[in-house]
C-alpha positions, 0 to 999 in steps of 0.5 A: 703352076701351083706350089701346092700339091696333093699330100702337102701339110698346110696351115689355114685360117692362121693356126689350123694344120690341114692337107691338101686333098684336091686341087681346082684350077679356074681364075682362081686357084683353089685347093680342098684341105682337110682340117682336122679340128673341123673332121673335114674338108673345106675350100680355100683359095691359094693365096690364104694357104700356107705351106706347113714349115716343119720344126727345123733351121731353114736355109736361105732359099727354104726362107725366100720360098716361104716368104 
């Protein structure tokens, strides 16, 4: 099971914000994501995507999900 789905605002590549538009299931889970600041949609695999965490206090269980 991914943490990921269709629509989630991620961060790629350190600071680049993307969406994620499809997701490929294989050894490796993978995920294209559009990234605006490249006009377009690149794969990445799970593990270098993290989730977008909008500006707001987190709670404990929100932190340990993230992390």
């Amino acid at each position: 099971m991914t943490s990921f789905q269709f629509g989630n605002v991620v961060v790629v590549e350190g600071n680049k914000i993307g969406v994620i538009v499809k997701s490929w299931d294989g050894v490796e889970r993978s995920h294209d994501v559009y990234v605006r600041m490249y006009n377009g949609v690149k794969e990445y695999k799970e593990r270098d995507i993290r989730h977008y965490v909008y500006s707001k206090e987190l709670t404990e269980e929100e932190l340990e999900f993230y992390w």
